[in-house]
Kinemage of the C-alpha trace (Angstrom):
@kinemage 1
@onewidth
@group {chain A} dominant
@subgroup {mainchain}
@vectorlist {calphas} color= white
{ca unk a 1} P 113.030 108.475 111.010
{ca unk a 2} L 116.332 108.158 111.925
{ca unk a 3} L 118.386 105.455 113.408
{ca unk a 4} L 120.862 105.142 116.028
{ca unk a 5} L 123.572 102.377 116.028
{ca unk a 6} L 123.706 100.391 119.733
{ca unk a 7} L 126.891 98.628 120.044
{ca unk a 8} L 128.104 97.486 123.533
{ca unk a 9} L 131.965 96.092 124.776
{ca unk a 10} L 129.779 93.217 126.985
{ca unk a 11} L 128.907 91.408 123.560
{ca unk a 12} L 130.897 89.905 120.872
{ca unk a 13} L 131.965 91.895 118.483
{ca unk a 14} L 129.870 91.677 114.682
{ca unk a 15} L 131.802 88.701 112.660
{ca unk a 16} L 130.071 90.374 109.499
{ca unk a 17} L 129.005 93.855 108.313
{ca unk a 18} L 126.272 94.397 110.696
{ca unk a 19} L 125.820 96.838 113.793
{ca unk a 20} L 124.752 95.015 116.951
{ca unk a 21} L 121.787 96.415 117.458
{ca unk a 22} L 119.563 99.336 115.765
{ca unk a 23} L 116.840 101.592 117.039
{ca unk a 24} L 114.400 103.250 114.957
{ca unk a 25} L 112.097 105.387 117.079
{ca unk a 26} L 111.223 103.100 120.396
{ca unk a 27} L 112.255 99.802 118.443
{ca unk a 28} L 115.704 98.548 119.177
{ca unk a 29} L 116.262 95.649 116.800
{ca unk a 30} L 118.751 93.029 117.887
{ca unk a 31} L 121.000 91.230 115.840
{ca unk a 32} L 122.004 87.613 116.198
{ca unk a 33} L 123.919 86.452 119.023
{ca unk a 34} L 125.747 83.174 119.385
{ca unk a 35} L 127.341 81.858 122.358
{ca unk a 36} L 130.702 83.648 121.948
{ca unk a 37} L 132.896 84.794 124.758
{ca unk a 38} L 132.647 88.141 124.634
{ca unk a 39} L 136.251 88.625 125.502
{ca unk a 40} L 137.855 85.931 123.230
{ca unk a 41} L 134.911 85.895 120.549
{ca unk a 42} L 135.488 81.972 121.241
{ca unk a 43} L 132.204 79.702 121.174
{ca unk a 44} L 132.008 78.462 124.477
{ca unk a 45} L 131.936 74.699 125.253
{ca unk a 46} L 129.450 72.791 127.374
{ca unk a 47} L 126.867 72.058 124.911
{ca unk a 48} L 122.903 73.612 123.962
{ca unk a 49} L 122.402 75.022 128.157
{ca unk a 50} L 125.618 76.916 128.085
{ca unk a 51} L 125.527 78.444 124.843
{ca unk a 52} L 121.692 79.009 125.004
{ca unk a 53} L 122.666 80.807 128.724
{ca unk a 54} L 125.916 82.875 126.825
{ca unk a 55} L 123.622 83.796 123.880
{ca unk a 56} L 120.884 85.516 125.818
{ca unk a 57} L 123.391 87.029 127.974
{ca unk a 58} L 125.249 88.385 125.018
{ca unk a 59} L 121.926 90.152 124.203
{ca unk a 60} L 121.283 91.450 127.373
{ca unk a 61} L 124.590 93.289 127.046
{ca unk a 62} L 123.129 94.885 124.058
{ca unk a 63} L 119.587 95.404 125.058
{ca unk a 64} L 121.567 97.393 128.470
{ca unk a 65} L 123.552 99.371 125.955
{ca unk a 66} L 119.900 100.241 124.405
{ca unk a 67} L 118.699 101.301 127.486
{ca unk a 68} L 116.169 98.611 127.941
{ca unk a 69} L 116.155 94.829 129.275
{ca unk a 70} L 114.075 91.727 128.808
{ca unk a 71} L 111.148 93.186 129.928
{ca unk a 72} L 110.768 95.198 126.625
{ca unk a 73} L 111.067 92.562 124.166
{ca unk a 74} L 108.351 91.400 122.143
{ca unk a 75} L 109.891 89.119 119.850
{ca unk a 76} L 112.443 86.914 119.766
{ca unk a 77} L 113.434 84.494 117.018
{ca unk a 78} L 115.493 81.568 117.845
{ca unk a 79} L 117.969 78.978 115.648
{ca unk a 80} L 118.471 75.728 116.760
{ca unk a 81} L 121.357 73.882 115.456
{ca unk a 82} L 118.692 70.629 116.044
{ca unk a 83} L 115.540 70.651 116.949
{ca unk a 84} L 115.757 68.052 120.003
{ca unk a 85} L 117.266 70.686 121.975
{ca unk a 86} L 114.147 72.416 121.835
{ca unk a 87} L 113.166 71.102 125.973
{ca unk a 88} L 116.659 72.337 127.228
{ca unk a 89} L 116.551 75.476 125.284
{ca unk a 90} L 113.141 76.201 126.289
{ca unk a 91} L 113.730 75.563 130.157
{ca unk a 92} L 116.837 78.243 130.183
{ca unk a 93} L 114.424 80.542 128.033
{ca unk a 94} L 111.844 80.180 130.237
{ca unk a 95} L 114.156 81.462 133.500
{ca unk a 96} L 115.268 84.791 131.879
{ca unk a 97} L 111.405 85.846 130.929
{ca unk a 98} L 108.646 86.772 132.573
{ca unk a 99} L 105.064 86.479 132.201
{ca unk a 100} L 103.688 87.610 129.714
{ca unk a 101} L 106.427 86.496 127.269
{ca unk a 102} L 107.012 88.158 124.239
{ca unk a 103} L 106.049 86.449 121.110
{ca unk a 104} L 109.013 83.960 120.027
{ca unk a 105} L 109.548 81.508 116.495
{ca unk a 106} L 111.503 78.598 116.441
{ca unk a 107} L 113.427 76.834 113.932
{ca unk a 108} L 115.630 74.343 113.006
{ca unk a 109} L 118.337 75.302 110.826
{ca unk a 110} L 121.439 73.596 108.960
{ca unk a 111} L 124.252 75.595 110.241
{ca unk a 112} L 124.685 78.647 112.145
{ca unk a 113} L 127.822 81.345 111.979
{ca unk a 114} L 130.865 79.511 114.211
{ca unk a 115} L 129.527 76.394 114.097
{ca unk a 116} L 127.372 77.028 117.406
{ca unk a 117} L 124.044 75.089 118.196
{ca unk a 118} L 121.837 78.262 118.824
{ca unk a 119} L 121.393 82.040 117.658
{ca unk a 120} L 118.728 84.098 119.135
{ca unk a 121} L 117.645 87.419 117.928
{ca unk a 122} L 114.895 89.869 119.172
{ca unk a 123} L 112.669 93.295 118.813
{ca unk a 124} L 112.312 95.463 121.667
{ca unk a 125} L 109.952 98.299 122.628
{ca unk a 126} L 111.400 101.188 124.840
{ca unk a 127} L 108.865 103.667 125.401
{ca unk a 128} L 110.294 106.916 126.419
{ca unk a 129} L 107.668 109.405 126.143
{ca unk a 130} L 110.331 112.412 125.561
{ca unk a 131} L 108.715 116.097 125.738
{ca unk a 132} L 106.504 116.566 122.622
{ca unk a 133} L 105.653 113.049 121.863
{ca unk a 134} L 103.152 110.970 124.114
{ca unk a 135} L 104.513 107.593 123.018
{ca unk a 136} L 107.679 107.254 121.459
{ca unk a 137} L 110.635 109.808 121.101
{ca unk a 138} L 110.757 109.733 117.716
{ca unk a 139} L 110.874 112.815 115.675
{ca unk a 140} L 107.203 113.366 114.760
């Protein structure tokens, strides 16, 4: 199968040797997103809500650039800086999502690149259904 780098001018650039996103077949796997500026590559200030906002709107930019949204994810994996933010975290989560929510870990880790408080990372499913294949558009 082959795979097809996503990269999209709306997100922070990669602060490491990593592509933004990847798709294999109808998977688009995310890489980690921070709350950055995309324009400045900057962590933004105003605590675990702002970055938690600027992270998931980071990957949005990248999920567009996919061709695909919120609505196709199925996983998402999410770094807290500490743990007690889970409640804020959650609440801003829980306004970009809708029912049913894709399947999600959380975890408390020790640091996280730039010194922000959260990193979020997801899976998403874009079913395409191109001429010759009934459910992906994959090469088969």
């Amino acid at each position: 199968m082959k795979r097809e780098i996503i990269n999209s001018t709306k997100a922070p650039t990669a602060i490491g040797p990593y592509s933004q996103a990847v798709r294999v077949g109808s998977f688009i796997f995310c890489s980690g997103q921070v709350g950055t500026n995309p324009k400045t590559n900057v962590l933004i200030e105003g605590g675990v809500v702002a970055q938690t906002k600027r992270a998931f709107e980071n990957m949005k930019a990248v999920l567009d650039a996919a061709g695909c949204s919120f609505n196709d994810v199925v996983k998402v994996n999410v770094y807290l800086k500490n743990v007690d933010d889970f409640a804020a975290m959650n609440e801003v989560y829980a306004s970009l999502f809708d029912k049913p929510y894709p399947a999600r870990a959380t975890v408390e880790v020790a640091k996280i690149p730039k010194g922000a408080l959260i990193e979020v990372d997801c899976i998403a499913y874009l079913k395409k259904g191109e001429e010759g294949c009934e459910d992906c558009d994959c090469e088969c």
